[in-house]
FIKOL-492909 format. One record per residue (C-alpha): residue number from 1; residue in one letter; x, y, z. Coordinates in nm, 4 decimals. Layout:
- nr; rest; px; py; pz
- NUM; A; X; Y; Z
...
END
This chain:
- nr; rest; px; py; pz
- 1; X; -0.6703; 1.4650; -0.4211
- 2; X; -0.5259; 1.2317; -0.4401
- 3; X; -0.3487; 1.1737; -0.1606
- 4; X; 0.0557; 1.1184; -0.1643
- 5; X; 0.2225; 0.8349; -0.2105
- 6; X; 0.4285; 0.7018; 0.0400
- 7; X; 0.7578; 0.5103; -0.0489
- 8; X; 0.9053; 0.1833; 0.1970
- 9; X; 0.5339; 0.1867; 0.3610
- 10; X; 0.3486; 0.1979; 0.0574
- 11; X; 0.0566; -0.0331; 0.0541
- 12; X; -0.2684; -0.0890; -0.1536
- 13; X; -0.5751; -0.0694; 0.0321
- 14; X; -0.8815; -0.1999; -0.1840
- 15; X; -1.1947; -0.0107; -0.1490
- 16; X; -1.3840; 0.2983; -0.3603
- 17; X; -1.4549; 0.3688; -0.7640
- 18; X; -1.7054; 0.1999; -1.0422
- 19; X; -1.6012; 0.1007; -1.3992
- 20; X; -1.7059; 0.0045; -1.7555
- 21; X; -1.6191; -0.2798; -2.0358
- 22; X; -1.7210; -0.6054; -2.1259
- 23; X; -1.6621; -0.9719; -2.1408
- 24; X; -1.4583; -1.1296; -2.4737
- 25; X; -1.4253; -1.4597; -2.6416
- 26; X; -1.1005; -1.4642; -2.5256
- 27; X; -0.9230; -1.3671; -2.1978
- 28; X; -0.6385; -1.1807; -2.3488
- 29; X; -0.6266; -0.7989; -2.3340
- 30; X; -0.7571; -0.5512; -2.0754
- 31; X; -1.0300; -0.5712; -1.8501
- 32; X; -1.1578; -0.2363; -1.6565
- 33; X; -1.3909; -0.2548; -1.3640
- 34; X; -1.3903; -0.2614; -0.9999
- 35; X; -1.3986; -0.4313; -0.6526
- 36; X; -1.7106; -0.3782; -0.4193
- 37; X; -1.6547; -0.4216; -0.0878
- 38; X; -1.7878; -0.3094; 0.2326
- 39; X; -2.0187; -0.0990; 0.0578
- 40; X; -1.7557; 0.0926; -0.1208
- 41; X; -1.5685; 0.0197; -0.5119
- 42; X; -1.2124; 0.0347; -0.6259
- 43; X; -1.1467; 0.0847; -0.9871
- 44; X; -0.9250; -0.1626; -1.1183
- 45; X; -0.7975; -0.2518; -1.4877
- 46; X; -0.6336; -0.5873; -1.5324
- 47; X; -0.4241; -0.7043; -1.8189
- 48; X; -0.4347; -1.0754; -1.9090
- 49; X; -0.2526; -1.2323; -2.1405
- 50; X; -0.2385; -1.6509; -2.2627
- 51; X; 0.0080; -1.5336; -2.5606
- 52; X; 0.2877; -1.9064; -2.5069
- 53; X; 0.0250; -2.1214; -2.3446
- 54; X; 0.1042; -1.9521; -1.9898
- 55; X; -0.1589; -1.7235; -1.8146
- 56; X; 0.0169; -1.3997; -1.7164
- 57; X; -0.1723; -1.0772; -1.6015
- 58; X; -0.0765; -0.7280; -1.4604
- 59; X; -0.3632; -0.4898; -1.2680
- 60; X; -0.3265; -0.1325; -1.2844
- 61; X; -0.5221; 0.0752; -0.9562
- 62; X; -0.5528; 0.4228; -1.0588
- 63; X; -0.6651; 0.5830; -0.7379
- 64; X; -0.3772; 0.4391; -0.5517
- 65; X; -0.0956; 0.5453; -0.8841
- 66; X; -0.0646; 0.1784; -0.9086
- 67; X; 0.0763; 0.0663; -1.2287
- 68; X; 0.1296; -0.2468; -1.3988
- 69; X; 0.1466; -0.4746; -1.0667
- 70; X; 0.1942; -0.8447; -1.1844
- 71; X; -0.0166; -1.0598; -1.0506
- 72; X; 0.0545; -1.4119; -0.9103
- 73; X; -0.0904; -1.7759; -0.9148
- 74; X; -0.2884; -1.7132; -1.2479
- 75; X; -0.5262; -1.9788; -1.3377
- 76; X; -0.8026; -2.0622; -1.6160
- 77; X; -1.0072; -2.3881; -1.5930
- 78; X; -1.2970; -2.3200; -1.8384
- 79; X; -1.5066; -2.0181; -1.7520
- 80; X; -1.3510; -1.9988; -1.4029
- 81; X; -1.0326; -1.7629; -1.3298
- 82; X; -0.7964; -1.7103; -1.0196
- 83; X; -0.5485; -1.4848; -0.9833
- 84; X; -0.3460; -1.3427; -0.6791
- 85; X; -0.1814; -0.9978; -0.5808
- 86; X; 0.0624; -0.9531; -0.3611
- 87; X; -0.0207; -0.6756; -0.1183
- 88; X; 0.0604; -0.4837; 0.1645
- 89; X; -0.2397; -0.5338; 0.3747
- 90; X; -0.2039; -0.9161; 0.2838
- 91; X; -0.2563; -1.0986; -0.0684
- 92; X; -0.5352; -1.0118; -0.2551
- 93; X; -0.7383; -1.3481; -0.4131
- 94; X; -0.9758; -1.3219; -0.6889
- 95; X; -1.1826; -1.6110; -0.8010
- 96; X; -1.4388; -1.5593; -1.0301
- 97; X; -1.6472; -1.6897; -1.3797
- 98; X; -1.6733; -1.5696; -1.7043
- 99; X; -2.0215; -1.5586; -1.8302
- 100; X; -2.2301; -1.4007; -2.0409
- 101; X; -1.9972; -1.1126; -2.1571
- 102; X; -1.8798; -1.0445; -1.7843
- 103; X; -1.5580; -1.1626; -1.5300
- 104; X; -1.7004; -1.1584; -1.1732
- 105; X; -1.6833; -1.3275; -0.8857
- 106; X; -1.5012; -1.3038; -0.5243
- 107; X; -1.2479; -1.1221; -0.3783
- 108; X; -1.0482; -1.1608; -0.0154
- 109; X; -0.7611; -0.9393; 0.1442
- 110; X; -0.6885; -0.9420; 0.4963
- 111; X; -0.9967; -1.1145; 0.5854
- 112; X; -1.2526; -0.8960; 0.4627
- 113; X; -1.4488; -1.0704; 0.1592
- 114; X; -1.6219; -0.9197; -0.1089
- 115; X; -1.6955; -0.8949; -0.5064
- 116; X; -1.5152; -0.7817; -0.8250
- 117; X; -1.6684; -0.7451; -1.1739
- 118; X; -1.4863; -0.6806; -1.5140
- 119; X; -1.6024; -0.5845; -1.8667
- 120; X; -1.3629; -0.6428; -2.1821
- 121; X; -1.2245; -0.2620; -2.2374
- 122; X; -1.3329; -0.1071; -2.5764
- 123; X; -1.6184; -0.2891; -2.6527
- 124; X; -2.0107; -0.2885; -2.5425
- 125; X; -2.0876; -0.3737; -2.1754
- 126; X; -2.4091; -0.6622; -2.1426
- 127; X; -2.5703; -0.4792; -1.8542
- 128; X; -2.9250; -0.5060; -1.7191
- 129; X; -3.1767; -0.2435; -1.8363
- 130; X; -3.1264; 0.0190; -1.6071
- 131; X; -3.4170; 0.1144; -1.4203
- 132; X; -3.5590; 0.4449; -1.4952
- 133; X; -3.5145; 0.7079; -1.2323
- 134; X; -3.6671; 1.0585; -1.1965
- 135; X; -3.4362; 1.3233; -1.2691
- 136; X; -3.4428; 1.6553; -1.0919
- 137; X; -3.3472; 1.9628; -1.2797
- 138; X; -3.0377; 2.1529; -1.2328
- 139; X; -3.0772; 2.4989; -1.1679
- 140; X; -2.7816; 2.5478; -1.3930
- 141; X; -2.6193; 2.4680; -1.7576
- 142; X; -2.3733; 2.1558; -1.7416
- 143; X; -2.1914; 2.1231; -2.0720
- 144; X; -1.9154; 1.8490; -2.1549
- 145; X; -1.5870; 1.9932; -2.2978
- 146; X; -1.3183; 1.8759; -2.4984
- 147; X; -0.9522; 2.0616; -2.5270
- 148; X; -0.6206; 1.9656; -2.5914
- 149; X; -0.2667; 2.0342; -2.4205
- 150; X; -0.0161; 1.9760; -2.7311
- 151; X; -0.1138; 1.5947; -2.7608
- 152; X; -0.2655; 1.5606; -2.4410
- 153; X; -0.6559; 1.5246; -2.4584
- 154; X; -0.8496; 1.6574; -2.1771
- 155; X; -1.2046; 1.5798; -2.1026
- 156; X; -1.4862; 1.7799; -1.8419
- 157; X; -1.7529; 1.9084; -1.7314
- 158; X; -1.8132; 2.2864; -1.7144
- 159; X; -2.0823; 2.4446; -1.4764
- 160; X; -2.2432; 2.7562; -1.5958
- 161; X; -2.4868; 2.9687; -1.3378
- 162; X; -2.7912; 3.1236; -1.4617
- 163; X; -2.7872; 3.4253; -1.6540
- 164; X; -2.5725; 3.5719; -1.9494
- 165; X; -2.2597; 3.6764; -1.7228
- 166; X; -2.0307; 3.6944; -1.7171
- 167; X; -1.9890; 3.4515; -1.4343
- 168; X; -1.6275; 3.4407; -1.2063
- 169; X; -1.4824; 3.0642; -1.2325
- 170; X; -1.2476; 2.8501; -1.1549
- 171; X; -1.0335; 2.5386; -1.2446
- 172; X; -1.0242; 2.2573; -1.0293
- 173; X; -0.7113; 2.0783; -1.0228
- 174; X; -0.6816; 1.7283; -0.8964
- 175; X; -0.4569; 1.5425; -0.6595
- 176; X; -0.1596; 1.2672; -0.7092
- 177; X; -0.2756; 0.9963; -0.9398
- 178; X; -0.5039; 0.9603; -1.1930
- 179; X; -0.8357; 1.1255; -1.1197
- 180; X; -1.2053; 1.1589; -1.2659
- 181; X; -1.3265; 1.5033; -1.3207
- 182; X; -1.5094; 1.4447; -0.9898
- 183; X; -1.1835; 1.3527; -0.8007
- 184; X; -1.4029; 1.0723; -0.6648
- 185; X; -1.2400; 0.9111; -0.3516
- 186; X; -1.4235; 0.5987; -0.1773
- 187; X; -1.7878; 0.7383; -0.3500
- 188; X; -1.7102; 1.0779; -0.2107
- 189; X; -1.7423; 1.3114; -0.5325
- 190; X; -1.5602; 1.5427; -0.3746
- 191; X; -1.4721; 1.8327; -0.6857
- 192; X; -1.8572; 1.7264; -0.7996
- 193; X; -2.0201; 1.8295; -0.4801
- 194; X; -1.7974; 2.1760; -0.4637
- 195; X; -1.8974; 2.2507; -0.8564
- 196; X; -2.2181; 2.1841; -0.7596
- 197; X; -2.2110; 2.4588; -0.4884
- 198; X; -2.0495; 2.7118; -0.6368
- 199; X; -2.2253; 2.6728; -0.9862
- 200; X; -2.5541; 2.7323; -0.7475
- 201; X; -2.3806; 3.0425; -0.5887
- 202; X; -2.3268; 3.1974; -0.9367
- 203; X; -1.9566; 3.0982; -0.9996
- 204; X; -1.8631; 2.8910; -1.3152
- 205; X; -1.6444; 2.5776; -1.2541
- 206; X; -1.4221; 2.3698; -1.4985
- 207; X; -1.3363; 2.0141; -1.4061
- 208; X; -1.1124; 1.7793; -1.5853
- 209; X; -1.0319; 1.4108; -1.5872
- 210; X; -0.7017; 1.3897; -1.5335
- 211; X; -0.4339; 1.3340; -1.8572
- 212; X; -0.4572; 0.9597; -1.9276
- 213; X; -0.7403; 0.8581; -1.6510
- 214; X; -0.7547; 0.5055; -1.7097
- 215; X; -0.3706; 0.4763; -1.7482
- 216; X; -0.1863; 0.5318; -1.4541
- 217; X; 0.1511; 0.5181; -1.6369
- 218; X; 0.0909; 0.8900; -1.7264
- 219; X; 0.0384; 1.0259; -1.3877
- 220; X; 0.3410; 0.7961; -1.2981
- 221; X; 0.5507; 0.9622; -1.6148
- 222; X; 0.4139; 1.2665; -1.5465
- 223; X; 0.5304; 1.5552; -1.2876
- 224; X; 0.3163; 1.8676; -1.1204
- 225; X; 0.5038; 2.0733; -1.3753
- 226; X; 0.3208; 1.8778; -1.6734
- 227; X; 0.0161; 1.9033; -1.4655
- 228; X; 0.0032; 2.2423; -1.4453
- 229; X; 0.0505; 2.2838; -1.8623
- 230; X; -0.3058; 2.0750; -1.8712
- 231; X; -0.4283; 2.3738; -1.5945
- 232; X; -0.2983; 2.6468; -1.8454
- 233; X; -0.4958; 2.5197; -2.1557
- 234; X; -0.8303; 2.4952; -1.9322
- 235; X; -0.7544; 2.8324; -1.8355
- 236; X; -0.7504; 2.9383; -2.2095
- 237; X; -1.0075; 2.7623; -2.3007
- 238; X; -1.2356; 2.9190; -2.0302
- 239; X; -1.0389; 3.2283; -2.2022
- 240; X; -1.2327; 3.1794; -2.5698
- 241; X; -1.6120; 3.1596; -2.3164
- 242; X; -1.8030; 3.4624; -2.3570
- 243; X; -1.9731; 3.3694; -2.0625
- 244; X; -1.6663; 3.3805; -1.8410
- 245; X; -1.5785; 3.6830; -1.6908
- 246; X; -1.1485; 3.7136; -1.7991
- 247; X; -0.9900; 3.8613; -1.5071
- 248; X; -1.2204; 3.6656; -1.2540
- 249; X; -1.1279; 3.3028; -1.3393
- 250; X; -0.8776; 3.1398; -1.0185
- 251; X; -0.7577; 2.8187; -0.9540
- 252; X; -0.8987; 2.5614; -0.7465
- 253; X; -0.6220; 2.2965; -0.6029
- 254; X; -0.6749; 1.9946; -0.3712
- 255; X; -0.3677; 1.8341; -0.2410
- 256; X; -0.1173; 1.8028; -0.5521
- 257; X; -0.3321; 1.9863; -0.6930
- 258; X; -0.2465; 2.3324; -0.4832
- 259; X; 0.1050; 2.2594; -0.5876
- 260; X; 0.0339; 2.2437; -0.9326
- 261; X; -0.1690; 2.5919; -0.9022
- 262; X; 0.0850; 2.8163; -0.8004
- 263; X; 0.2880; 2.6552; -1.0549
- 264; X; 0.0377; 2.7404; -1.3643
- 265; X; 0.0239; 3.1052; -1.2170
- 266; X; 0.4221; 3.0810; -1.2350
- 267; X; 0.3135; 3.0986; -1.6447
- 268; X; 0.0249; 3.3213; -1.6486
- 269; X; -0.1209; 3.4918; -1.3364
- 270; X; -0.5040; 3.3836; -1.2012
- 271; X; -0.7327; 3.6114; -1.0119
- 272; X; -0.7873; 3.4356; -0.7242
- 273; X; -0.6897; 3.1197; -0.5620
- 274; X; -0.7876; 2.8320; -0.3551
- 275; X; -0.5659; 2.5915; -0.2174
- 276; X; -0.7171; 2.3003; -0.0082
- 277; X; -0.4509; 2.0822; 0.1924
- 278; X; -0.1896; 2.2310; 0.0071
- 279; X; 0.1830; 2.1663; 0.1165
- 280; X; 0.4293; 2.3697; 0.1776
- 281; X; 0.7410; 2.2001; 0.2459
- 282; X; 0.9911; 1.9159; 0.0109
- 283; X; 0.8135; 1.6490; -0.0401
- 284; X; 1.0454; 1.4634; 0.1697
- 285; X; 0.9641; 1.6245; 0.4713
- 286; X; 0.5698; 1.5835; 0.3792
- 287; X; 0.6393; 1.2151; 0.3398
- 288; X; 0.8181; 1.1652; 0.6885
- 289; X; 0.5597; 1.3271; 0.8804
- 290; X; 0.2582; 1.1683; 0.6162
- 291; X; 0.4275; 0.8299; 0.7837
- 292; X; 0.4203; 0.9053; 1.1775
- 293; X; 0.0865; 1.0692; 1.1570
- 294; X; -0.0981; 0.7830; 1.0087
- 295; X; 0.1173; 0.5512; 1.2150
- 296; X; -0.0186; 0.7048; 1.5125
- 297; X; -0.3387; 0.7611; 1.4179
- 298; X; -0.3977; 0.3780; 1.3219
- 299; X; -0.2481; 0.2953; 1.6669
- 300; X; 0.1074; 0.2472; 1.6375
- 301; X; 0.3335; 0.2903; 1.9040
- 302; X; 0.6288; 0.5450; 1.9980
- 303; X; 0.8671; 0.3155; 1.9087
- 304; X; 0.6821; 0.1139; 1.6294
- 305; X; 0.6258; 0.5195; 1.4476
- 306; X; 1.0115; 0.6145; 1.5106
- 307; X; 1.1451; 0.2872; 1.3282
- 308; X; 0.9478; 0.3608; 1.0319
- 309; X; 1.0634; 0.7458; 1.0303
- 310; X; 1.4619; 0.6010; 1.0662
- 311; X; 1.3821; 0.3637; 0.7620
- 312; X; 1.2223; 0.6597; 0.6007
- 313; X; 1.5026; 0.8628; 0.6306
- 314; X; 1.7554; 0.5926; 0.5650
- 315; X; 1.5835; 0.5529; 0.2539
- 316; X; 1.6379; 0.8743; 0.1478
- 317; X; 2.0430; 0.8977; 0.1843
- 318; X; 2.0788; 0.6107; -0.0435
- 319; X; 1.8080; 0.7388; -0.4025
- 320; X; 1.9779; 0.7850; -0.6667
- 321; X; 2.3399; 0.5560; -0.5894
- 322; X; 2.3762; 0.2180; -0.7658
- 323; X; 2.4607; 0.0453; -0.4493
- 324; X; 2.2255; 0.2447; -0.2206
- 325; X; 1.9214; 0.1286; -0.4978
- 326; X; 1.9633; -0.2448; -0.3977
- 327; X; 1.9881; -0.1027; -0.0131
- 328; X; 1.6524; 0.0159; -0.0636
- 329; X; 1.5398; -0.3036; -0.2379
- 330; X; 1.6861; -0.4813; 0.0061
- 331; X; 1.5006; -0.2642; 0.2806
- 332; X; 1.1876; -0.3360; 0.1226
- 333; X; 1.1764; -0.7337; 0.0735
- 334; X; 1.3098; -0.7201; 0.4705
- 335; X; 0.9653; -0.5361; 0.5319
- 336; X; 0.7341; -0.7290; 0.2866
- 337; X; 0.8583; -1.0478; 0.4499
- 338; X; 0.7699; -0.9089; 0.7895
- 339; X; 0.4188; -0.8568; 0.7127
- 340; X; 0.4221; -1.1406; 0.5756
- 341; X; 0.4745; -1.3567; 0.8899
- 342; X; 0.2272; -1.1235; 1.0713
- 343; X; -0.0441; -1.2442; 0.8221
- 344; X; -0.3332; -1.3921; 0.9752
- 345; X; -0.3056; -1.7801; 0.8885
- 346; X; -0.6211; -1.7970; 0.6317
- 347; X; -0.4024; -1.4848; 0.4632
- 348; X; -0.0897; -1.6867; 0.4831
- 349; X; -0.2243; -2.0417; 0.3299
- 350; X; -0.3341; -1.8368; 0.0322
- 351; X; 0.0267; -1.7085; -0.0357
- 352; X; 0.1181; -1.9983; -0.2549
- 353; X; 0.4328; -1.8754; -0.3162
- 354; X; 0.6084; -1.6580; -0.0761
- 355; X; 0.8652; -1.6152; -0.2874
- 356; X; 0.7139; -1.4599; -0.6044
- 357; X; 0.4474; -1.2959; -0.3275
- 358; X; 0.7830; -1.1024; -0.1609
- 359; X; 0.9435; -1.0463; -0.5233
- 360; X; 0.6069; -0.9018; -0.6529
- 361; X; 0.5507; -0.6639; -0.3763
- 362; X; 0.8579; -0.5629; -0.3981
- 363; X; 0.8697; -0.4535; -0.7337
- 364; X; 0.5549; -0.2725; -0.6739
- 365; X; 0.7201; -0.0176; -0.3963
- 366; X; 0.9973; 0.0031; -0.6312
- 367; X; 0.8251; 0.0905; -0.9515
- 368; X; 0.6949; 0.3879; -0.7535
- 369; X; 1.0337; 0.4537; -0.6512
- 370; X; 1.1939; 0.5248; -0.9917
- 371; X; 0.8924; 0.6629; -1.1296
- 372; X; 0.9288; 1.0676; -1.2919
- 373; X; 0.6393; 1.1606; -1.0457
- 374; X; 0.7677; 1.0513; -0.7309
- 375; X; 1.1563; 1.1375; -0.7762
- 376; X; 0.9966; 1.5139; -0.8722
- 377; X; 0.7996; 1.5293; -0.6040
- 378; X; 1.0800; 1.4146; -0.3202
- 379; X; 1.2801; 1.7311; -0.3618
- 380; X; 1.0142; 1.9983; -0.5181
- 381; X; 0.9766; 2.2746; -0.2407
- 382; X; 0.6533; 2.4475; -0.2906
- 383; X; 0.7829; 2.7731; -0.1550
- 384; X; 0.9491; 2.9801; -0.4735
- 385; X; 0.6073; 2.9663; -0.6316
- 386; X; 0.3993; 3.0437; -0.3473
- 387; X; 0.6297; 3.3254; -0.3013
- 388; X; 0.4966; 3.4131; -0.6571
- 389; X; 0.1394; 3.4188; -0.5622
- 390; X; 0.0040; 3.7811; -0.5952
- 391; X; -0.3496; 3.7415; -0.6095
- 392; X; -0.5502; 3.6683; -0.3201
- 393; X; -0.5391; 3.3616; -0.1905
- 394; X; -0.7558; 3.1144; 0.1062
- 395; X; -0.5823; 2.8425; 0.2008
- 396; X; -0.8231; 2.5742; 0.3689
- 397; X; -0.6309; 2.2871; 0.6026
- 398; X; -0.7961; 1.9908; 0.8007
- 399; X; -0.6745; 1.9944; 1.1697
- 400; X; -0.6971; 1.5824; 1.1699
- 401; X; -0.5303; 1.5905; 0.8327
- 402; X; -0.2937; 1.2839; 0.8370
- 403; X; -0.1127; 1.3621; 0.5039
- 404; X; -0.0851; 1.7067; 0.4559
- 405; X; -0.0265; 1.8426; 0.8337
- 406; X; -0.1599; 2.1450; 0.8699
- 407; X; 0.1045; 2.2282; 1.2003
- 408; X; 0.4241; 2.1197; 0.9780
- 409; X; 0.2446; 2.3490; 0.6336
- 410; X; 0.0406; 2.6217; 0.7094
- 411; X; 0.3765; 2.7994; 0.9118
- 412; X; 0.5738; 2.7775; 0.5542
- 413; X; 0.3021; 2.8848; 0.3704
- 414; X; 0.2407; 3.1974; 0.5511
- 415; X; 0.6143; 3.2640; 0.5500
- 416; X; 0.6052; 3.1945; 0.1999
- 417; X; 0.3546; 3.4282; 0.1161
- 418; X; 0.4920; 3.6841; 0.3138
- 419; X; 0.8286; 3.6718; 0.2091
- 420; X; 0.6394; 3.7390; -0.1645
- 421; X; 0.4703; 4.0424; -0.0363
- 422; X; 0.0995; 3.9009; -0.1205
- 423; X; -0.0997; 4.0302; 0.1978
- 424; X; -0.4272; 3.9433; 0.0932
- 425; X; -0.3993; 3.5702; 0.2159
- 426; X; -0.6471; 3.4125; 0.4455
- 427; X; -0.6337; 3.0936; 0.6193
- 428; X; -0.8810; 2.8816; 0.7852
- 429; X; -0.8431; 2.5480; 1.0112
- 430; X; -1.1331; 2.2971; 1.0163
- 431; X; -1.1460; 2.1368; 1.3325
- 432; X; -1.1915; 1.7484; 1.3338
- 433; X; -1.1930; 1.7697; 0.9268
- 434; X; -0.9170; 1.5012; 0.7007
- 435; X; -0.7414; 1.4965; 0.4554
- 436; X; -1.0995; 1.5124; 0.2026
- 437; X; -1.2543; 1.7849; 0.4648
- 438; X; -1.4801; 1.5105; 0.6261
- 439; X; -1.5739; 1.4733; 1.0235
- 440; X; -1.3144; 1.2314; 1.0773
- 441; X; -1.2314; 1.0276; 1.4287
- 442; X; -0.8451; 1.0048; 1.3346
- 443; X; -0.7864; 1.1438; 1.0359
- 444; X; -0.6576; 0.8100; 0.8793
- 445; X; -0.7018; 0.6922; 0.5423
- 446; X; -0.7996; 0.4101; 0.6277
- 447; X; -1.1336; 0.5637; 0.7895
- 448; X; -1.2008; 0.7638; 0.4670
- 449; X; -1.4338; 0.4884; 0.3306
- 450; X; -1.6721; 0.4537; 0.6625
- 451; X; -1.7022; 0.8259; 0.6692
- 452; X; -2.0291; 1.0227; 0.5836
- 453; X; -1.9861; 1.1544; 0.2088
- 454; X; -2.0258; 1.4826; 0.2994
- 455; X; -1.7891; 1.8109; 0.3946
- 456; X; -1.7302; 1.9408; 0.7302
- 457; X; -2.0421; 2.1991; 0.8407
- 458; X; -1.9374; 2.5323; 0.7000
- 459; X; -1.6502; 2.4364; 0.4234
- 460; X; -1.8587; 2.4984; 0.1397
- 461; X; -1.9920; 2.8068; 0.2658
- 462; X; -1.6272; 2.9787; 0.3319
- 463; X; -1.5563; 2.9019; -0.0470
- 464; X; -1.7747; 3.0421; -0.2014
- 465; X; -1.8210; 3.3332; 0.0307
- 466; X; -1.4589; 3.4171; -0.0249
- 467; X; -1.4913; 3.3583; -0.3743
- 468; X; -1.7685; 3.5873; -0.4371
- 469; X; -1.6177; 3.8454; -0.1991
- 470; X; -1.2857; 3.8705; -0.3770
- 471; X; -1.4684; 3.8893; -0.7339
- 472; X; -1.6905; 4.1867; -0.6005
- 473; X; -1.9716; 3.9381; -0.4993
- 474; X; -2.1951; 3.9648; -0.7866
- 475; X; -2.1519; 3.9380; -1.1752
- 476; X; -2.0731; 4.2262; -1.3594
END
C-alpha cells in the first residue's frame, strides 16, 4: 500500500502490525516485535547495543519506511529498560522489564498510553501454549512459495481455485515500504482478504512479502524499478505452474504498487491489469496535494494548509544543492522545534533533552530525504508507462482518498491511456472509500486504524467481475 511518504511533514504515527523473537541474556542485538495500542499493533525492530559501557539503540518501523531512527535517553537498571524516540506526534517513551525471555512493558506518545513487547530476533520465542482453535476449511489449495530475483529472496503465498485449470491469476504488488504478503495495514489484511475472494471466484493469486520485509533499509535502497524486477520473477514463476493459465495471468497493484505494474509490463506484457489508487502524476505533485488533503481533512485551516504547501514547494527548489541541503535541514529543525513547544506539558517534561529530541527528529526526515526510494520517486512520472499499457486495464480510486487524489490522477491516467491507444480501460470511483477502500469519514490516515476492517460494499465484487469478464469468465 503502503501509503507515500511525505518529506518536511513526515511524522511517525504508532499503531497496527504483530511480531516474533525472543528475550536474550544480554540486551545487545535486535529485538522485533510490536506496540499495542488502542486495540491496534505496530511492528517495530529495535537495535540495542552496550558495546563501550554506554546504552545506544536504533528502532527500525517498517510500515512507516522508517529506518534506523536513534533513539534517545537509553537506560538499563537491572531487568528494567527506558528508552525515548523523538517523534512527530510528540516523543515516544518506552519503559518496560526484561523477564523470562521477553522485553515488555509501557509505551506513551501524545498522551495516548499503551503496551510494547519484544522477542530477541533469531532465536525461539517463550510464548504461552496457544489455545487450540477450530479451523474451517478453505474451499481452495494455499501453498507457500519460494523464488528468487538474482539474489533477492522472495517469499508467498499462492491461492489455487478448485479444479485442474487452468485458473487466470494475478500478482499482487505492494505499496511504499516494506510489506507482508498480506500488505497488512492497522490489522486490515488488505491483499489477504482480496486473494481470498478471488481464489473463491476461481482466479489464482500470488502474494509476496516484500524484498527484505523486516529490513526497511531495502525498500529505502530500493526504487519501483527494482520492485518491479521482483514482479517479473513471480510472473515467471507462475510461468513454470501447470495450473496457471499463460496468457491469463495480470497484475494486481495497490498504491506504489500500480506504479510498479505498468513498469514490469514495460519488460514483458500481462494480460490484464488492476491498478488500485494508482498515481498518475510526478511524485512531486502527488506529495503537494498528499499534504493539503490530509491537512484539511484533519482540520487544518486555509492558511495553516497553504504554509505547509509553500514549505513543500520551497523544499523542492533547493534537493540536490550543497547549500540548499542544509536549507532543508534547517527548514526541518525550525518545524520539529515548533511542535515541540505545542506539546502538551506531560509530552514536554518527558523530552529530557530537547536538544538531541530536535537533532534526532531531524535526522529522521532527512534520512528519508536522501534515501534511493524517495529521490526516485520525486521526479518519476507514471505516464510513459501507462502510455505502454495495452491490455485491458480497471483502474479503482477512493473519492475520500487523501493520498492518492483521485480528481488530481484519474484525468492523467485517462489521458495517458489514451494518448497509448489502449481503449479497453475502465474506471470506477468509490464514493466515501480511502486510501485502503474503507467507509471512511475523512479519508485521513489517521482514521485508518478506527475504521471497520472491511472494503467498501461492492469493491470486491467489481474485481473479480472484471477479472473474470476480461479472461472469458470461466477456465478454459
Amino acid at each position: 500500500m503502503r501509503r507515500f511518504a511525505t518529506f518536511l511533514l513526515f511524522c511517525l504515527i504508532f499503531l497496527a502490525l504483530p511480531g516474533n523473537a525472543v528475550a536474550p541474556e544480554k540486551l545487545s542485538g535486535p529485538w522485533e516485535g510490536a506496540i499495542s495500542i488502542m486495540g491496534q499493533e505496530l511492528g517495530i525492530i529495535v537495535r540495542f547495543d552496550e558495546s563501550g559501557g554506554v546504552l545506544k539503540g536504533t528502532i527500525d518501523i517498517p510500515m512507516q519506511l522508517a529506518v534506523d531512527l536513534p533513539l534517545s535517553n537509553l537506560k538499563r537498571e537491572g531487568e528494567r529498560i527506558h528508552f525515548e524516540l523523538a517523534a512527530g506526534p510528540g516523543v515516544a517513551v518506552f519503559d518496560g522489564v526484561m523477564n523470562q525471555g521477553r522485553l515488555s512493558g509501557d509505551f506513551v506518545q501524545a498522551g495516548i498510553k499503551g503496551s510494547f513487547l519484544l522477542l530477541k530476533a533469531g532465536e525461539k520465542a517463550l510464548k504461552p501454549a496457544a489455545v487450540p482453535q477450530p479451523t474451517v476449511p478453505l474451499p481452495y489449495r494455499a501453498e507457500e512459495v519460494a523464488l528468487k530475483n538474482g539474489e533477492i529472496r522472495l517469499a508467498g503465498t499462492l491461492t489455487l481455485p478448485e479444479g485442474k485449470g487452468p485458473f487466470p491469476a494475478v500478482v499482487m504488488i505492494t505499496g511504499s515500504g516494506t510489506q507482508n504478503r498480506d500488505e497488512e495495514v492497522f490489522g486490515f489484511k488488505i491483499f489477504g482478504v482480496i486473494a481470498d475472494h478471488l481464489t473463491r471466484k476461481g482466479i489464482a493469486v500470488l502474494r509476496c512479502d516484500d524484498r527484505g520485509l523486516g529490513s526497511p533499509q531495502a525498500a529505502m535502497s530500493s526504487t519501483s524499478q527494482d520492485f518491479a524486477l521482483d514482479v517479473l520473477a513471480q510472473t515467471e514463476y507462475l510461468l513454470t505452474r501447470d495450473e496457471i493459465a499463460r496468457d491469463r495471468i495480470g497484475l494486481f497493484g495497490h498504491s506504489e504498487g500500480a506504479i510498479i505494474a505498468p513498469l514490469a509490463n514495460q519488460r514483458r506484457p500481462c494480460g490484464f491489469m488492476v491498478l488500485m489508487a494508482g498515481t498518475a502524476v510526478n511524485g512531486r505533485e502527488v506529495l503537494l496535494e498528499q499534504i493539503a488533503l490530509i491537512a484539511k481533512a484533519d482540520g487544518a485551516g486555509e492558511t495553516e494548509i497553504a504554509e505547509a504547501v509553500a514549505s513543500q514547494k520551497q523544499a523542492y527548489t533547493l534537493i540536490g544543492r550543497p547549500d540548499g541541503e542544509k536549507e532543508i535541514e534547517k527548514m526541518i529543525a525550525d518545524q520539529v522545534r515548533a511542535s515541540l513547544a505545542k506539546m502538551a506539558p506531560e509530552q514536554r517534561r518527558a523530552v529530557t533533552d530537547p536538544g538531541v529530541y530536535v537533532q534526532s527528529a531531524t535526522a529522521a526526515q532527512m534520512a528519508v530525504l536522501h534515501s534511493p526510494w524517495f529521490r526516485h520517486f520525486l521526479d518519476y512520472d507514471p505516464a510513459p508507462a501507462l502510455e505502454m499499457v495495452k491490455c485491458p486495464v480497471l483502474a479503482l480510486f477512493g473519492e475520500r482518498d487523501t493520498q492518492v487524489s483521485p480528481k488530481q490522477n484519474m484525468p492523467a491516467m485517462e489521458k495517458a491511456f489514451q494518448k497509448g491507444g489502449n481503449r479497453d480501460v475502465t474506471f470506477k470511483v468509490f464514493p466515501e472509500a480511502n486510501h485502503l477502500f474503507q467507509k471512511a469519514r475523512t479519508g485521513s490516515p489517521s482514521e485508518y486504524a478506527s475504521l471497520e476492517k472491511a472494503f467498501i460494499p461492492g469493491f470486491l465484487d467489481t474485481i473479480s467481475s472484471w477479472i473474470l469478464e476480461k479472461t472469458h469468465g470461466e477456465n478454459k
